[in-house]
C-alpha positions as a Markdown table, in Angstrom:
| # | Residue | x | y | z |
|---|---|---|---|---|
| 1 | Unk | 15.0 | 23.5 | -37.1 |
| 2 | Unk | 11.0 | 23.2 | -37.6 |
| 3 | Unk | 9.0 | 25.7 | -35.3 |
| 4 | Unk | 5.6 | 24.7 | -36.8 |
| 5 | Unk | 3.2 | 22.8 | -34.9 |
| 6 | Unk | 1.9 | 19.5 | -36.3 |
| 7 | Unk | -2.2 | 19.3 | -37.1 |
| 8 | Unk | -2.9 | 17.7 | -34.4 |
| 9 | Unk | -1.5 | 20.0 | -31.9 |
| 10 | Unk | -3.0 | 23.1 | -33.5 |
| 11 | Unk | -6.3 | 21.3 | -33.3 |
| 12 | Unk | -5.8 | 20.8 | -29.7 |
| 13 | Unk | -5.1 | 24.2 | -29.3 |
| 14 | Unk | -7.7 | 25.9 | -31.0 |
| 15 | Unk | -10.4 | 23.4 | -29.3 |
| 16 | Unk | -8.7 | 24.3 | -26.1 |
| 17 | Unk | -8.6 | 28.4 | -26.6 |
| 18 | Unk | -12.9 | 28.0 | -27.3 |
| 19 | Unk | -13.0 | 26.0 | -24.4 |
| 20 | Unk | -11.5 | 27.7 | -22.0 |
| 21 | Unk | -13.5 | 30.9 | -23.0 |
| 22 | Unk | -16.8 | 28.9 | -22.9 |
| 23 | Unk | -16.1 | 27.0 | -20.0 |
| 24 | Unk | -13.9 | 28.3 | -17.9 |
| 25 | Unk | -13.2 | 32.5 | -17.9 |
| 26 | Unk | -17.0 | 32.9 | -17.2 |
| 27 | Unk | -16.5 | 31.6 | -13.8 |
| 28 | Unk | -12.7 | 32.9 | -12.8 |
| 29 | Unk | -13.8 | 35.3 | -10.8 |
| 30 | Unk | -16.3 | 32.9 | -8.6 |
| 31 | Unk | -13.7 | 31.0 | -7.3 |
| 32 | Unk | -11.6 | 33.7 | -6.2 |
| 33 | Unk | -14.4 | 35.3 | -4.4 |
| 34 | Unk | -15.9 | 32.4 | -3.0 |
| 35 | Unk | -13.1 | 30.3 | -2.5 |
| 36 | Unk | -14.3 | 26.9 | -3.2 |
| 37 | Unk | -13.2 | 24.2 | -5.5 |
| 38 | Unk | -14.3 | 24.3 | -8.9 |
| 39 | Unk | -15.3 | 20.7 | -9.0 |
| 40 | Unk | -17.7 | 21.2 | -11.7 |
| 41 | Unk | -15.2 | 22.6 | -14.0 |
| 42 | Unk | -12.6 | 19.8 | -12.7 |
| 43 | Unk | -15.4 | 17.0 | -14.3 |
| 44 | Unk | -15.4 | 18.9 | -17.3 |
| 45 | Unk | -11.9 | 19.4 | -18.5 |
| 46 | Unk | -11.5 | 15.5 | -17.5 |
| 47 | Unk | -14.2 | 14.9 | -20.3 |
| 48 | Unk | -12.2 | 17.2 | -23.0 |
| 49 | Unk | -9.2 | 15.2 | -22.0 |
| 50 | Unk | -7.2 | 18.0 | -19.8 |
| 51 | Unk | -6.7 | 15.4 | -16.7 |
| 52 | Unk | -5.1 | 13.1 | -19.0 |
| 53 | Unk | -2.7 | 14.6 | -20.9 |
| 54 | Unk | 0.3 | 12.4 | -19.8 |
| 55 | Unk | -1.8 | 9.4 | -18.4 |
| 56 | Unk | -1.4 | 6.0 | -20.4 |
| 57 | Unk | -4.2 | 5.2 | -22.3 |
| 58 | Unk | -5.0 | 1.9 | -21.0 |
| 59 | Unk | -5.8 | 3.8 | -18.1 |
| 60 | Unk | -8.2 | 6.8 | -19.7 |
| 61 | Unk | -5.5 | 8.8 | -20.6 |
| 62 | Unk | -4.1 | 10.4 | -23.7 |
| 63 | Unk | -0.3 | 9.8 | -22.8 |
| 64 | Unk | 0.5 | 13.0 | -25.6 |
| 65 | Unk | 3.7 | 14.2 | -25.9 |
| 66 | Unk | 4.8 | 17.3 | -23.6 |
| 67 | Unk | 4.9 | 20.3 | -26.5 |
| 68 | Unk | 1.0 | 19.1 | -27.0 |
| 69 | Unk | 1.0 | 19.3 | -23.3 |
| 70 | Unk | 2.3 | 22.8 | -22.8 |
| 71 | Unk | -0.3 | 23.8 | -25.5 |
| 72 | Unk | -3.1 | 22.6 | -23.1 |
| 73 | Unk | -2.0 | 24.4 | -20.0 |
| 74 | Unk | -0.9 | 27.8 | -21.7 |
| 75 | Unk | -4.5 | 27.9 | -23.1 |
| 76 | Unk | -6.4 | 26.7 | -20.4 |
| 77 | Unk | -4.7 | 29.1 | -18.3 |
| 78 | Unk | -6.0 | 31.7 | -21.2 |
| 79 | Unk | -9.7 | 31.0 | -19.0 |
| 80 | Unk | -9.1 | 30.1 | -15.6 |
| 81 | Unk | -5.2 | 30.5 | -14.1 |
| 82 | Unk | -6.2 | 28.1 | -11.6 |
| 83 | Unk | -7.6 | 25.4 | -13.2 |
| 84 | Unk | -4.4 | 24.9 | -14.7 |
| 85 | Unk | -3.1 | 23.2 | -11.4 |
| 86 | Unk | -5.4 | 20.1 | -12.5 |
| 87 | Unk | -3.4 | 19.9 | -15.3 |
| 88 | Unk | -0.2 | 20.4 | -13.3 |
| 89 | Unk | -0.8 | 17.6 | -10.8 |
| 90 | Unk | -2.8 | 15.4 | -13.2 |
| 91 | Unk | 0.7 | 15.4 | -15.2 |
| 92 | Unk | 2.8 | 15.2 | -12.9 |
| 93 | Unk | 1.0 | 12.6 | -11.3 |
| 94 | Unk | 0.3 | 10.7 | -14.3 |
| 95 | Unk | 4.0 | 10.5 | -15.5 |
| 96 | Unk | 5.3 | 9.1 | -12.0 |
| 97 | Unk | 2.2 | 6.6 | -11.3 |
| 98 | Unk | 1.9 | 5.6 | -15.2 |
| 99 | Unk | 5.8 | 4.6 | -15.3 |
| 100 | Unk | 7.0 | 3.6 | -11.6 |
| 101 | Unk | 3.2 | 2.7 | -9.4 |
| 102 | Unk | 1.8 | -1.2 | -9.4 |
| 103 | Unk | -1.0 | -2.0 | -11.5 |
| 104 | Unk | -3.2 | -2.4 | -8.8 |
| 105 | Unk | -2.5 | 1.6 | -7.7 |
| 106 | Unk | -2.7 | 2.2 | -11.7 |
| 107 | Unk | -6.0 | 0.8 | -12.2 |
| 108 | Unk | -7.5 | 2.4 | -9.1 |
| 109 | Unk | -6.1 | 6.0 | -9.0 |
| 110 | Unk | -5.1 | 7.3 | -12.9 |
| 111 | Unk | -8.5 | 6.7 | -14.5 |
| 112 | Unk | -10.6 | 8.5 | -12.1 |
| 113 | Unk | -8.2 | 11.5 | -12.1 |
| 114 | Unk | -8.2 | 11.5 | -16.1 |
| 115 | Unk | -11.6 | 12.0 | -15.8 |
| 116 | Unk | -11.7 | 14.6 | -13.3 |
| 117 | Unk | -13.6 | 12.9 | -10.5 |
| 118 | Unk | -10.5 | 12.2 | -8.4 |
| 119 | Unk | -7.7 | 14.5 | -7.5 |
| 120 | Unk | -4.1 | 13.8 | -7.0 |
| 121 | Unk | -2.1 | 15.8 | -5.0 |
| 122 | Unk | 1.9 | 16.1 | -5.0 |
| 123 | Unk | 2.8 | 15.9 | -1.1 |
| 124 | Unk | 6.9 | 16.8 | -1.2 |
| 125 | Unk | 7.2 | 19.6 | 0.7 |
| 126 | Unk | 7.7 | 20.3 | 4.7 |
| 127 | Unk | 7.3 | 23.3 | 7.3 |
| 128 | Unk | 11.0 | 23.0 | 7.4 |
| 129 | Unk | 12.2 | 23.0 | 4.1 |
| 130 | Unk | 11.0 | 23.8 | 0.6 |
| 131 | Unk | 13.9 | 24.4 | -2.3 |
| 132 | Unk | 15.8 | 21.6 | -0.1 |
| 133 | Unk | 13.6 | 18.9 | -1.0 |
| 134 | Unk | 16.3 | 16.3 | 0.3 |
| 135 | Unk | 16.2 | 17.4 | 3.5 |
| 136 | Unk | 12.2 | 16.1 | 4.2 |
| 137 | Unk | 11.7 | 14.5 | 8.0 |
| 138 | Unk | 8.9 | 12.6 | 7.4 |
| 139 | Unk | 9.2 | 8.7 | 8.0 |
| 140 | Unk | 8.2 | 5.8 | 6.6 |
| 141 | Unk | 8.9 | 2.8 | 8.2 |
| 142 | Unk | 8.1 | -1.0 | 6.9 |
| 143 | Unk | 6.4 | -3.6 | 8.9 |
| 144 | Unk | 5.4 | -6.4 | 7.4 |
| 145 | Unk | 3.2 | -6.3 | 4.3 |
| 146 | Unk | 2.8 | -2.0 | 5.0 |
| 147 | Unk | 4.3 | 0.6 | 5.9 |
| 148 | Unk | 3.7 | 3.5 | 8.7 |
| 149 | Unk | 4.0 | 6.9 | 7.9 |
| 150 | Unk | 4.4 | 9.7 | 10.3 |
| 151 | Unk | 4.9 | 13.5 | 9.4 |
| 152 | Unk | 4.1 | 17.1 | 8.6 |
| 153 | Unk | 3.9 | 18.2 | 4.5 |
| 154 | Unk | 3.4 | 21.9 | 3.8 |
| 155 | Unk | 1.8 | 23.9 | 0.9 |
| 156 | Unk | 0.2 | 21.5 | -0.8 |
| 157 | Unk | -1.6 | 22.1 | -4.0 |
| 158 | Unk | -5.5 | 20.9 | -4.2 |
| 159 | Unk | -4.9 | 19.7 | -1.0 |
| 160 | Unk | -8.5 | 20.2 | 1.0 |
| 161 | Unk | -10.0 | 18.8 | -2.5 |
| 162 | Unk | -7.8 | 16.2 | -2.8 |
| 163 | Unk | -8.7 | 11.7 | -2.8 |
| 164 | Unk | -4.8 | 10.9 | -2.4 |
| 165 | Unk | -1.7 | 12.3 | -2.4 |
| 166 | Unk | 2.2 | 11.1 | -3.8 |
| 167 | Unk | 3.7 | 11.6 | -0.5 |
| 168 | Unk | 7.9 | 11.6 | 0.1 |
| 169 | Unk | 8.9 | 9.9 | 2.8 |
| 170 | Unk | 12.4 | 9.0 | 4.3 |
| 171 | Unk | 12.7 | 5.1 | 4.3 |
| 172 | Unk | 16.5 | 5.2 | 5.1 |
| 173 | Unk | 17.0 | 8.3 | 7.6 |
| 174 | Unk | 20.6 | 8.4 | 6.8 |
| 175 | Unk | 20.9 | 8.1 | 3.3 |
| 176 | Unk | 20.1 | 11.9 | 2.8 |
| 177 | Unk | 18.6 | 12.3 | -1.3 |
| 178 | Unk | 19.3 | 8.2 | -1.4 |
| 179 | Unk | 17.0 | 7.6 | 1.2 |
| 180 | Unk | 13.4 | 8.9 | -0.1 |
| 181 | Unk | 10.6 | 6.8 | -1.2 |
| 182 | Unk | 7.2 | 7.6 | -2.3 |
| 183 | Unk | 3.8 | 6.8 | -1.7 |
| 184 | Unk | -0.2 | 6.8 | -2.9 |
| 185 | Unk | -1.9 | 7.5 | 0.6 |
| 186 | Unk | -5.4 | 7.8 | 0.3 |
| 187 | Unk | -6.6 | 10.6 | 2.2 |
| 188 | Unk | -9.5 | 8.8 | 3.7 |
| 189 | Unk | -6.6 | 6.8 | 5.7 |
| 190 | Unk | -6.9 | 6.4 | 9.8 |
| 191 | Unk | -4.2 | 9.0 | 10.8 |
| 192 | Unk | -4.6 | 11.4 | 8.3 |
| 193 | Unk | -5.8 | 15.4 | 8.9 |
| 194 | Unk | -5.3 | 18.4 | 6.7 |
| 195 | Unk | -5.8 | 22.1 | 7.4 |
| 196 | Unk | -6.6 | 24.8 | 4.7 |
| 197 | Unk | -4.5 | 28.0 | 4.3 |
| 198 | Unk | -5.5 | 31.4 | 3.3 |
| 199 | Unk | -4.0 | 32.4 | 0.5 |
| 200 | Unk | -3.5 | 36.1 | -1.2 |
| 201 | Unk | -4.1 | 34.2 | -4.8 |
| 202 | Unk | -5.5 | 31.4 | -6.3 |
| 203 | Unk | -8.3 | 30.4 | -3.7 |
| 204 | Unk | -9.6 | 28.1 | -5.9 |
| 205 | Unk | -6.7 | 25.6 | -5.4 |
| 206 | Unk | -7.3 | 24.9 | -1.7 |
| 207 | Unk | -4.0 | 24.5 | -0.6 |
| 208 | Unk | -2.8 | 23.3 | 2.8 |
| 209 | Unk | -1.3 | 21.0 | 5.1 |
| 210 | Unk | -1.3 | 17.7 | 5.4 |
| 211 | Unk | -0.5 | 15.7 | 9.0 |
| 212 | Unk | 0.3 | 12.2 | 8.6 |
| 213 | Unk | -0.2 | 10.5 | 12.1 |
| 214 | Unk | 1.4 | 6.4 | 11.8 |
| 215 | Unk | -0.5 | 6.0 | 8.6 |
| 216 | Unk | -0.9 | 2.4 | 7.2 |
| 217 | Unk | 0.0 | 2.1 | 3.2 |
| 218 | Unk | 0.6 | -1.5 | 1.8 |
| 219 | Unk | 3.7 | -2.1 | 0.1 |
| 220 | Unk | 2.4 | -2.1 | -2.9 |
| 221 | Unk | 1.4 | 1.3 | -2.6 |
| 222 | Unk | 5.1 | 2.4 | -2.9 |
| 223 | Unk | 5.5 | 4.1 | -5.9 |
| 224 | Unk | 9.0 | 2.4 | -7.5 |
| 225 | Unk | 11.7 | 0.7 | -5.7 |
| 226 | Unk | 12.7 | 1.9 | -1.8 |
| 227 | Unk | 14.6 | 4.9 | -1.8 |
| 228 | Unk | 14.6 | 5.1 | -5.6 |
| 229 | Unk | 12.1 | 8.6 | -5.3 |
| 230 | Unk | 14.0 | 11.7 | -5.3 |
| 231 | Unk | 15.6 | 11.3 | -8.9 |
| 232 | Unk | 12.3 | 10.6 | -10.1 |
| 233 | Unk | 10.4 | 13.8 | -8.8 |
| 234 | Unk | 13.4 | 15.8 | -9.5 |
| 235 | Unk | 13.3 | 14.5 | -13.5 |
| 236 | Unk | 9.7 | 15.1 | -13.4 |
| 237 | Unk | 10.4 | 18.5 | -12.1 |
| 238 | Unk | 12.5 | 19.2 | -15.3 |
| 239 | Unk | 8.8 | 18.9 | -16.8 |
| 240 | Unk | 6.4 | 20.4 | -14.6 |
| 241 | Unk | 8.6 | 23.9 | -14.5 |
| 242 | Unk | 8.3 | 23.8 | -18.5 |
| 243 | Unk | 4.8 | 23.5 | -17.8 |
| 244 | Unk | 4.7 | 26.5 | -14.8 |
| 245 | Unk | 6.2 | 29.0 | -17.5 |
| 246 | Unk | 3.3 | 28.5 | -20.1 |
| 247 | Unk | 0.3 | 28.9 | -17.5 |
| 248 | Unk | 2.1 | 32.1 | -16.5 |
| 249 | Unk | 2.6 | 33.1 | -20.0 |
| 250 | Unk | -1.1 | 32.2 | -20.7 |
| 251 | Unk | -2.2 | 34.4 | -18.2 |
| 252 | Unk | 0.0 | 37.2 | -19.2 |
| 253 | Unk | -0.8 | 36.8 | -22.8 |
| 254 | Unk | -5.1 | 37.0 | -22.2 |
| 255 | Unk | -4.0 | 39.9 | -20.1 |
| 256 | Unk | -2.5 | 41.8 | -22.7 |
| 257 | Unk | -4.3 | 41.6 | -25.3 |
| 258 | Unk | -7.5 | 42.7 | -22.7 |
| 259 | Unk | -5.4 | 45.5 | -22.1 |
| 260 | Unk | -4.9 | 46.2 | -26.1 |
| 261 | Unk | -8.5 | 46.1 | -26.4 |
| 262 | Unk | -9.4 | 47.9 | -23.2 |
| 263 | Unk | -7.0 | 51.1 | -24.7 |
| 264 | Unk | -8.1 | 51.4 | -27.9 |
| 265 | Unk | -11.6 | 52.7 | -26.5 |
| 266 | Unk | -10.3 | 54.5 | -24.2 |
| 267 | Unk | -10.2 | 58.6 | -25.2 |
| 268 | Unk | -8.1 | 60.9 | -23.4 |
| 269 | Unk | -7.3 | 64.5 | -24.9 |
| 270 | Unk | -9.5 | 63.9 | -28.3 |
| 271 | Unk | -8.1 | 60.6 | -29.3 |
| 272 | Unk | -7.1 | 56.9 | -28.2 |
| 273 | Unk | -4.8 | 56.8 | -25.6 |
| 274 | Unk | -3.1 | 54.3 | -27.8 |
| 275 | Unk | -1.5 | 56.8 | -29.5 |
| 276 | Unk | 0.7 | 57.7 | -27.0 |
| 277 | Unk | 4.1 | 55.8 | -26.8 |
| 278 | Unk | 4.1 | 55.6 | -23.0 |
| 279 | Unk | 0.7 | 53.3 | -23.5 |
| 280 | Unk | 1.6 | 51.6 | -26.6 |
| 281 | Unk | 5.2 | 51.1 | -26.3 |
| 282 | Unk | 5.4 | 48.7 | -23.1 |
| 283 | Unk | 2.5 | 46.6 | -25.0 |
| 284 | Unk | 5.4 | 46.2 | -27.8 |
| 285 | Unk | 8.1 | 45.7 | -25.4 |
| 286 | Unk | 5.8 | 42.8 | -23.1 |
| 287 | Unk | 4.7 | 41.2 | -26.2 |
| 288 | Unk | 7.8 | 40.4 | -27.1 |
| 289 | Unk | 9.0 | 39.4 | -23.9 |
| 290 | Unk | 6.1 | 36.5 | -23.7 |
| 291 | Unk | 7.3 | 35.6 | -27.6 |
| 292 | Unk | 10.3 | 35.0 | -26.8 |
| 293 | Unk | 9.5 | 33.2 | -23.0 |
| 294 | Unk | 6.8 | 31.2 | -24.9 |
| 295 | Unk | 9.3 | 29.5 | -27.5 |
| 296 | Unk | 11.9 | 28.9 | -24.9 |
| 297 | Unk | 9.3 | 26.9 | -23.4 |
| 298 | Unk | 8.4 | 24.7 | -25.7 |
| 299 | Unk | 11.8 | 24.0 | -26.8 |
| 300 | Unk | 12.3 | 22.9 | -23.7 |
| 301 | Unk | 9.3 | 20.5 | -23.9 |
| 302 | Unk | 10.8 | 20.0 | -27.2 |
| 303 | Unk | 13.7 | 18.6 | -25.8 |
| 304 | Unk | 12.1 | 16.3 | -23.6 |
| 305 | Unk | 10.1 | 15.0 | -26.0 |
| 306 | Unk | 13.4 | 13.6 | -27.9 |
| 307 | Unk | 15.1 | 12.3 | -24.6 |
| 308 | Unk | 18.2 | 15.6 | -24.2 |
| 309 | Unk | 19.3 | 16.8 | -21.2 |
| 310 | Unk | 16.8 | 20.1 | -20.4 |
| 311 | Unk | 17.3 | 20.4 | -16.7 |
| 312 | Unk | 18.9 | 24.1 | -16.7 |
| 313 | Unk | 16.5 | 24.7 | -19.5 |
| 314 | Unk | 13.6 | 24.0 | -17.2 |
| 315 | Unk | 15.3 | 26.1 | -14.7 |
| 316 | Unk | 15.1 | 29.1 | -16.7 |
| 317 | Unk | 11.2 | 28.2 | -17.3 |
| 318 | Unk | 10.4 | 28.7 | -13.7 |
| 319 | Unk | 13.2 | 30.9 | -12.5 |
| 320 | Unk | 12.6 | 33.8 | -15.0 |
| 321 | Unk | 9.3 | 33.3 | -17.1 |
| 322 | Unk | 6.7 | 33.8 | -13.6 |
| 323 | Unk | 8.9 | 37.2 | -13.0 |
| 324 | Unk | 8.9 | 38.0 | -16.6 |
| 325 | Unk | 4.5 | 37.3 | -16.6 |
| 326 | Unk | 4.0 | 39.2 | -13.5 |
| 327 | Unk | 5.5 | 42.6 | -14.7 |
| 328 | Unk | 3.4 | 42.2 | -17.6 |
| 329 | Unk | 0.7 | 41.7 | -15.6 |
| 330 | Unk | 1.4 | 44.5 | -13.1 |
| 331 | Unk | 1.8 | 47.2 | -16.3 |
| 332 | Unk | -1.5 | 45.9 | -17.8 |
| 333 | Unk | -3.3 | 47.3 | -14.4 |
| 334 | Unk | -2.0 | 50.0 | -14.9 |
| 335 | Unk | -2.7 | 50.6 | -18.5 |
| 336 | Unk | -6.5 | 50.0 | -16.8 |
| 337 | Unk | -5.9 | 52.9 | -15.1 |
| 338 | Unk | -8.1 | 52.9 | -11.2 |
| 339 | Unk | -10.4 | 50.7 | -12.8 |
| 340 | Unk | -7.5 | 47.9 | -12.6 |
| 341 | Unk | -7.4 | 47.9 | -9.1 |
| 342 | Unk | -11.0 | 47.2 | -8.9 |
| 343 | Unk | -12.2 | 43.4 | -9.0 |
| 344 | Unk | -14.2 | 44.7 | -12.6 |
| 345 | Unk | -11.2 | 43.6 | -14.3 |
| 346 | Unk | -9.6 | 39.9 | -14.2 |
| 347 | Unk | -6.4 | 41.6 | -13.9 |
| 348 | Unk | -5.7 | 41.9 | -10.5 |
| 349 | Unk | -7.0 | 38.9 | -10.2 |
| 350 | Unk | -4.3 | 37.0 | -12.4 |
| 351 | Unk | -1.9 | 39.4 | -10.9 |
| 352 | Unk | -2.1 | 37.5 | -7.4 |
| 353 | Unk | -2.6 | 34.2 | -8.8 |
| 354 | Unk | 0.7 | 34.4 | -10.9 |
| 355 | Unk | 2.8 | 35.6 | -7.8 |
| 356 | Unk | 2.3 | 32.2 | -6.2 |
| 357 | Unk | 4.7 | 30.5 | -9.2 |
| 358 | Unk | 7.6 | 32.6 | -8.3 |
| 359 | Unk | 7.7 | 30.1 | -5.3 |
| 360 | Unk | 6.6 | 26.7 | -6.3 |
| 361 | Unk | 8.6 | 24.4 | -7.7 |
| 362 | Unk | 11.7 | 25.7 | -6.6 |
| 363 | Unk | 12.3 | 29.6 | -6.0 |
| 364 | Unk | 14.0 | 31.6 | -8.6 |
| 365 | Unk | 17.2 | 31.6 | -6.3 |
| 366 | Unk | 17.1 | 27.6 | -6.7 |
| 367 | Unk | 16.7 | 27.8 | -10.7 |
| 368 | Unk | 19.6 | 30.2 | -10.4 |
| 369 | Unk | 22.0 | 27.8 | -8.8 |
| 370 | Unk | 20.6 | 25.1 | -11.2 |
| 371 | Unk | 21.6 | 27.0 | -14.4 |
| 372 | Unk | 25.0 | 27.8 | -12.7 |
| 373 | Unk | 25.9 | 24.3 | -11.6 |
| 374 | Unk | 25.7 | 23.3 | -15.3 |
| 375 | Unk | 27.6 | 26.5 | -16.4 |
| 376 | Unk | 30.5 | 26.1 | -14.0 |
| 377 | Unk | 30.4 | 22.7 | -13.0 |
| 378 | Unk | 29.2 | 21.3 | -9.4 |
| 379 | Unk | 32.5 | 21.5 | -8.2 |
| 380 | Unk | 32.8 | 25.1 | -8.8 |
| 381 | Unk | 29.3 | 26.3 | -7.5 |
């Protein structure tokens, strides 16, 4: 067993945690207030390579392998929690189109979203259903050299921001899971109208909904063969919730050690209120919590990386780690004392932006059922 990282990957971490300080804590706050999308930032982690983490490199991509991968987002999400959803989609996005789209779809879409000037949304889930992804009701039917798409998809991430989006669609009806293919509609399509929620966290993301009104794709915008999609995104899912753990982990871990520094200076009773075991001894306890989150993490990227089974592995990435981030999160206001509940402290800040992973992806009851099926058996759960 070797826990070291190679170089390389330190390298990529180090320039990472400087640039993410530089570049992107400064301006955390201004999306959150503002609500806009940081398009300037988007540009600039597609220059240091963040858009293209898993894109192939013909295609202005670095293709690098996922632990290097999960070093990028857990430090980007260090600076700017939300920025760490370009990275997100841009992987995502970048393993389905770089293995299963046509070249034409490749050359058009992946280098533009490695270098941050277009963005790629993930367009899966539905007013009606969420965690049972099979069960999606929008249609795609094929006529002639396209197909026409009509439905509803909910929640999506980047959405009001977004160029295109990877959109499920049933092409067999009655095939249930067997029965979903997938799809690069550009957004600037005839047919095609979004709406922009409000969200408690993570305003910078611009999620919303997407209405898909007989929308023309050509066939060779189908990404892989006809109702070949829903293994795909759920393997890339095995991925991406590897992925949710270390953002949330990032975010946890900045916030502590603000917290650490933010007690030390603070005097209560003639000395630091460090010195008191009620301050310093959930600091301790959360540390080690994110220590041992963190290397479950990358094992798990670990394990992709050499081609093993990691899907209940995954689970426990997503269904545990966003829970485990928030309570760390939640006691580090506190440690702030009133002044955490103010907007003077990032803090509350990350505190709303994590709660949004304890849904995405699959809800902590779905990770659950995941870890259980491969405990007891399908049969038996």
């Amino acid at each position: 067993m070797d826990f070291a990282l190679t170089p390389e990957q330190e390298l990529v971490r180090d320039s990472l945690r400087e640039f993410a300080a530089r570049e992107l804590r400064p301006k955390y706050a201004h999306w959150d207030r503002t609500g806009e999308f940081p398009a300037e930032i988007w540009r600039k982690m597609g220059a240091v390579g963040l858009l293209g983490l898993r894109v192939p490199e013909a295609y202005g991509g670095q293709n690098l392998d996922c632990v290097t991968a999960g070093l990028a987002i857990e430090e980007a999400a260090r600076g700017d929690f939300n920025c760490c959803y370009g990275i997100l989609n841009s992987s995502f996005a970048g393993d389905l189109l770089g293995q299963h789209a046509s070249q034409s779809v490749q050359r058009e879409w992946l280098p533009g979203m490695a270098s941050g000037e277009k963005v790629l949304c993930v367009c899966l889930t539905e007013p009606h259903c969420g965690s049972d992804a099979a069960a999606i009701r929008t249609k795609a039917e094929r006529r002639g050299d396209h197909y026409v798409i009509r439905g509803e998809k909910s929640a999506i991430t980047l959405l009001m921001a977004g160029h295109a989006g990877i959109v499920f669609a049933k092409t067999d009806p009655n095939a249930g899971a067997r029965g979903v293919s997938a799809f690069l509609v550009p957004f600037h399509s005839a047919g095609v109208s979004r709406s922009r929620y409000s969200d408690m966290g993570a305003k910078g993301i611009v999620r919303g909904s997407l209405f898909l009104d007989d929308v023309e794709v050509p066939s060779e915008n189908m990404i892989g063969p006809e109702n070949g999609a829903f293994s795909r995104v759920m393997q890339t899912f095995e991925y991406t919730r590897a992925l949710i753990g270390l953002m949330c982990i990032g975010a946890a871990q900045i916030s502590l050690e603000e917290t650490i520094e933010y007690t030390k200076s603070r005097i209560a009773f003639g000395q630091p209120i460090t010195r008191n075991q009620g301050v310093s001894f959930p600091v301790a306890e959360w540390h080690t919590r994110l220590t041992m989150a963190r290397w479950h993490c990358y094992r798990t990227l670990w394990l992709r990386d050499q081609g093993l089974p990691h899907n209940a592995e995954a689970a426990m990435c997503k269904g545990f780690i966003p829970e485990i981030c928030m309570g760390a999160i939640q006691d580090c206001l506190v440690l702030h004392g009133h002044y955490g509940y103010t907007q003077d402290f990032a803090v509350e800040q990350r505190l709303r932006d994590v709660a949004g992973q304890l849904i995405a992806d699959g809800t902590p009851q779905i990770q659950k059922l995941i870890i259980a099926r491969q405990l007891f058996g399908r049969e038996y759960v």
